[in-house]
C-alpha positions in Angstrom: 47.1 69.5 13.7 44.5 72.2 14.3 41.3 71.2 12.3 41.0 74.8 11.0 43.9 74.4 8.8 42.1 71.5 6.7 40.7 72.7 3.8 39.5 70.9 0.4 41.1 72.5 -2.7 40.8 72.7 -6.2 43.8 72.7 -9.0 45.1 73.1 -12.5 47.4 70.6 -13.0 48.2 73.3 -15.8 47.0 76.6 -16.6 45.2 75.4 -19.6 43.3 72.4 -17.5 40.4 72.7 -15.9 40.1 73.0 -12.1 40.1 69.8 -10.5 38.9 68.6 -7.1 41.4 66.9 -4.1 40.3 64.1 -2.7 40.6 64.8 1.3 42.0 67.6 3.3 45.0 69.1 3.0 47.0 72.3 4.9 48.2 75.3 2.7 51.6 73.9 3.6 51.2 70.3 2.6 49.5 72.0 -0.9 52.4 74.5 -1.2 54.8 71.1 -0.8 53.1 69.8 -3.2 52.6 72.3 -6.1 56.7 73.0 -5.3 57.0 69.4 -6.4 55.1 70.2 -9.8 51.9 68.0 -8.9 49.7 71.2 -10.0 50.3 74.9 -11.2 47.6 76.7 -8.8 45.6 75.8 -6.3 42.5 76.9 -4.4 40.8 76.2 -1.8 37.2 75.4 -1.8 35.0 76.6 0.8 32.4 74.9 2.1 32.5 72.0 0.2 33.7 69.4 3.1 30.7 67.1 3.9 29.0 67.2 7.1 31.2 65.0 8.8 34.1 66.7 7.7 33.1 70.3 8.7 35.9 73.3 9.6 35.0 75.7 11.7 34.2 79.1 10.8 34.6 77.9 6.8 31.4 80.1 6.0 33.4 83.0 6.8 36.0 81.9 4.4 33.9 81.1 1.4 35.2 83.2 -1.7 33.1 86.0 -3.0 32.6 86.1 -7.1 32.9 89.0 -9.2 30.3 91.7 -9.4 28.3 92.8 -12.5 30.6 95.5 -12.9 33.5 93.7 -11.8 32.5 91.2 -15.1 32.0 93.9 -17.5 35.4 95.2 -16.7 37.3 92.2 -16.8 35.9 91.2 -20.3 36.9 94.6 -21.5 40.4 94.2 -19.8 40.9 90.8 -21.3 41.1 92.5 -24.8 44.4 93.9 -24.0 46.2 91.9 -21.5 45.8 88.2 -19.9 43.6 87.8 -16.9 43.3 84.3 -16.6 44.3 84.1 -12.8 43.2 87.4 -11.4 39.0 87.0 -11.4 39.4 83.4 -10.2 42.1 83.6 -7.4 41.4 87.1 -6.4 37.8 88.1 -7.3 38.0 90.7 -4.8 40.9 92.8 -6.6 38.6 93.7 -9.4 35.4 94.2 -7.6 37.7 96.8 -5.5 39.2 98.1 -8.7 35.6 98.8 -10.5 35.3 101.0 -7.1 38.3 103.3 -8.4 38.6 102.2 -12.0 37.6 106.7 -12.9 39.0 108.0 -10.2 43.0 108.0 -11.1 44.4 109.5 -8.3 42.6 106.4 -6.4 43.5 103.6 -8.7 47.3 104.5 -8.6 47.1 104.3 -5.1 45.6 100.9 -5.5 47.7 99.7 -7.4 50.7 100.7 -5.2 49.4 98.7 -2.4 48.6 96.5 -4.5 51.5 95.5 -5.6 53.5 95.5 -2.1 50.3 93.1 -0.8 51.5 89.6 0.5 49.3 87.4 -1.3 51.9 87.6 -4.0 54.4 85.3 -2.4 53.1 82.7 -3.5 51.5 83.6 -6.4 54.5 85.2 -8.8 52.1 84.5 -12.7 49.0 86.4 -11.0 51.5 88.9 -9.5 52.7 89.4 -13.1 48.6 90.0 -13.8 48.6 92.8 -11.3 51.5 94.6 -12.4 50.0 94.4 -16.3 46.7 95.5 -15.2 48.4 98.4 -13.6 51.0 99.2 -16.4 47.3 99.1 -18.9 45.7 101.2 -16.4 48.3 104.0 -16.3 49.2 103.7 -20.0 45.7 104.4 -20.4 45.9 107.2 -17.7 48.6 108.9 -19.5 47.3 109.1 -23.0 44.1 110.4 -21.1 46.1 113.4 -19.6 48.3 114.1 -22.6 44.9 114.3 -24.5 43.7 116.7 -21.6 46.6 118.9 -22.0 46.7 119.2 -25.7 43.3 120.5 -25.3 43.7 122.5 -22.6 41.6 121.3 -19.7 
């Protein structure tokens, strides 16, 4: 088994649980196996947490960016109308790109659209169902915005 497939991960045994450290390595198969099996609801994998006599290759260039400032601000704001719970811990980087297009409509629809067709969702169906709410908020919001705009003329 190539060593750059181990990885140590972290789970929820439910979504209400905290996360929760592995003991060992594991592959994403043998994880997938196993959250199939109902051990855990989500995993992740934790990068680079293997001790020194358990390094992987290249892990650095794995290691899982947080969110930005703006990327925080806009998640709390978010979280007022619809659940992110899986979103800013699974896939930081979705909402440090949105804050990039977040005013800029035509942008954010496009986004979303490939957003929505990406293939991290296979896995993933409850954050999938995250995506698609943030983008039903974002054009409901977009919308009202542009009915507003046309009421008063602009």
């Amino acid at each position: 088994m190539h060593q750059m497939q181990l990885r140590r991960w972290q789970v929820r045994p439910t979504l209400f649980d905290d996360w929760v450290e592995l003991p060992g390595l594991y592959t994403p198969q043998e994880i997938a196996r196993l959250r199939a099996n109902g051990e855990f609801c989500v995993a992740i994998p934790v990068y680079p947490r293997a001790p020194e006599n358990e390094t992987l290759p290249g892990a650095r260039a794995y290691q899982r960016a947080g969110l930005t400032s703006p990327a925080q601000e806009l998640t709390a704001q978010l979280r007022q109308y619809i659940d992110l719970s899986l979103l800013p811990e699974l896939f930081p980087d979705i909402l440090n790109d949105l804050v990039q297009v977040w005013r800029a409509p035509q942008a954010a629809v496009s986004f979303f659209e490939k957003l929505l067709f990406d293939k991290r969702w296979a896995d993933r169906p409850d954050a999938f169902k995250e995506a698609a709410a943030l983008r039903d908020h974002y054009l409901s919001i977009y919308c009202q915005a542009e009915a507003v705009r046309q009421r008063l003329g602009r």
